[in-house]
C-alpha positions, 0 to 999 in steps of 0.5 A: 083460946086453945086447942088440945095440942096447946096451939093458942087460936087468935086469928080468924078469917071471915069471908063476906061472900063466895062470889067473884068479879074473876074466874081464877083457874084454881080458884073455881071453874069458868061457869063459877059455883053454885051461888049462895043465896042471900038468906044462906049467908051471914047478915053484916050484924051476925058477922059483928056479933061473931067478931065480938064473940071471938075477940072475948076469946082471945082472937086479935087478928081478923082477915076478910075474904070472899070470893071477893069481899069487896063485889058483896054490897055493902061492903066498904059500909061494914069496914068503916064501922069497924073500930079495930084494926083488921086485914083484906084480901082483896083482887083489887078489881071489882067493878067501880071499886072506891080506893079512897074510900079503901084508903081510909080504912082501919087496916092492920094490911091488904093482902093483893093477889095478881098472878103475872105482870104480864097482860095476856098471862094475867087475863089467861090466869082470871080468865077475863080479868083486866091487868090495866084495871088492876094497876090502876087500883094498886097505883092509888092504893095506899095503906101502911102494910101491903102484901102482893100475893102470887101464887107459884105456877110451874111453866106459866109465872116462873119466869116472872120472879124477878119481875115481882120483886122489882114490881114489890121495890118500886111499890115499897110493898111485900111480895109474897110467893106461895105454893100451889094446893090442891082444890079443883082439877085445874090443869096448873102444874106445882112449883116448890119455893124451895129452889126459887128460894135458893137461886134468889140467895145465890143470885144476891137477891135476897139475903140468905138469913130469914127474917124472925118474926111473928107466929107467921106462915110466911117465911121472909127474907130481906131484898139485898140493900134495901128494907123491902121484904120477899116472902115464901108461903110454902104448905106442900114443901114445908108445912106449918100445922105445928105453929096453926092459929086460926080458924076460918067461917064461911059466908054461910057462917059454917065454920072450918077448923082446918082448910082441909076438913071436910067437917064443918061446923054451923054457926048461922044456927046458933045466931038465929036459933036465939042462943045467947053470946055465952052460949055460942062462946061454949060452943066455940070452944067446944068446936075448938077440941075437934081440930086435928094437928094436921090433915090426913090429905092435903086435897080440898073438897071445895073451891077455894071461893067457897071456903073463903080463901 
């Protein structure tokens, strides 16, 4: 599946629910967001039926998202019948959350969001999460690919760079650092990986050559003297509409073309308006020819829990 300016489309990044167990500061406000109905989002068997649709165009790689996908009932039950490899994001704190069970899962990789290592910034940055809850979770996890995800914030996590990376070695995971994008009025103040990146390779941290590797949005680059990876998501500083490759759907099964797109594009009433999966694979491809090689402004027009991450 290709778009007009020849990107080949294989990813697609599913959200199961715009509900979270946190209140993030750039994610949603303190008192959340309007909350989708039941009826307003996709039933497990219309997410399926999606998958199937887009695998028969090509899509290999599937991220599931929320909010936080693993406070949406039934979750764990849906990831278990899956029969392919796939990929989470996950805060790894919902509420009696079944790590075991997450263990045994098909993953392809766990995407894991935490902010500080620092109990008190952390339960700032969540606005009540529990760090002790979270290191729990991520000391039983166990999965072949795991990605810790932070997001860069000036004068609040910047001081905690090599904290990470000594959380990531101890771990055996990837730490992934990622610049902050505009979604709601949250108060945090923009830091370019640029020089975080630069002072890593002065200091000898990280190796100064990055990592070759596949059609990525990460940049990664080698933790001297060992196999562990340091990545850079850098949208502001250097951006990568060029090499774009996915799409993203909604809880409410509206699908975005680009996360700063305010149009949006209803598959839900194709599901349940009795077309026929050849019939919605057209109109997938059709939909494809609207998205632009790059947004006109880097503003979002929703939370980011809304648009599924």
């Amino acid at each position: 599946m290709k778009d007009n300016f020849g990107r080949t489309i294989n990813y697609a990044r599913i959200s199961l629910t715009d509900r979270c167990n946190l209140r993030c500061r750039y994610c949603m406000p303190e008192e959340g967001i309007q909350k989708f109905s039941h009826r307003d989002i996709l039933r497990f068997e219309e997410i399926g039926r999606v998958i199937k649709i887009l695998q028969k165009l090509g899509v290999k790689k599937f991220r599931f998202t929320g909010g936080e996908p693993f406070v949406r009932k039934g979750a764990i039950d849906f990831f278990e019948k899956l029969n392919f490899p796939f990929n989470i994001t996950t805060n790894l704190t919902a509420p009696g959350l079944d790590i075991g069970r997450i263990n045994r899962l098909n993953l392809e990789s766990i995407n894991v969001s935490c902010d500080s290592l620092n109990a008190e910034k952390y339960r700032y940055i969540t606005r009540w999460g529990d760090l002790n809850i979270f290191l729990e979770n991520f000391r039983k996890l166990n999965v072949k690919n795991i990605k810790l995800n932070v997001l860069a914030i000036k004068n609040f996590n910047e001081d905690e760079i090599a904290d990470f990376i000594k959380f990531a070695l101890e771990f055996n995971v990837t730490v992934r650092f990622i610049e902050k994008m505009d979604f709601i009025d949250d108060g945090l103040e923009f830091m370019s990986l640029s020089p975080v990146k630069k002072r890593l390779i002065s200091q000898g941290i990280i190796e100064k050559r990055p990592l070759l590797g596949k059609n990525s949005v990460a940049v990664y680059h080698r933790i001297k003297n060992s196999k562990a990876k340091v990545g850079f998501i850098a949208p502001e500083s250097e951006s990568f509409c060029a090499k774009c490759d996915k799409i993203r759907i909604q809880a409410t099964g509206d699908v975005k073309l680009c996360l700063f797109d305010r149009r949006s594009y209803s598959a839900k009433k194709l599901l349940r308006g009795g077309f026929s999966d050849e019939e919605i694979q057209k109109w997938f491809e059709k939909i494809l020819k609207n998205k632009k090689f790059a947004p006109s402004e880097k503003k979002g027009a929703t939370s980011i829990a809304a648009l599924g991450g």
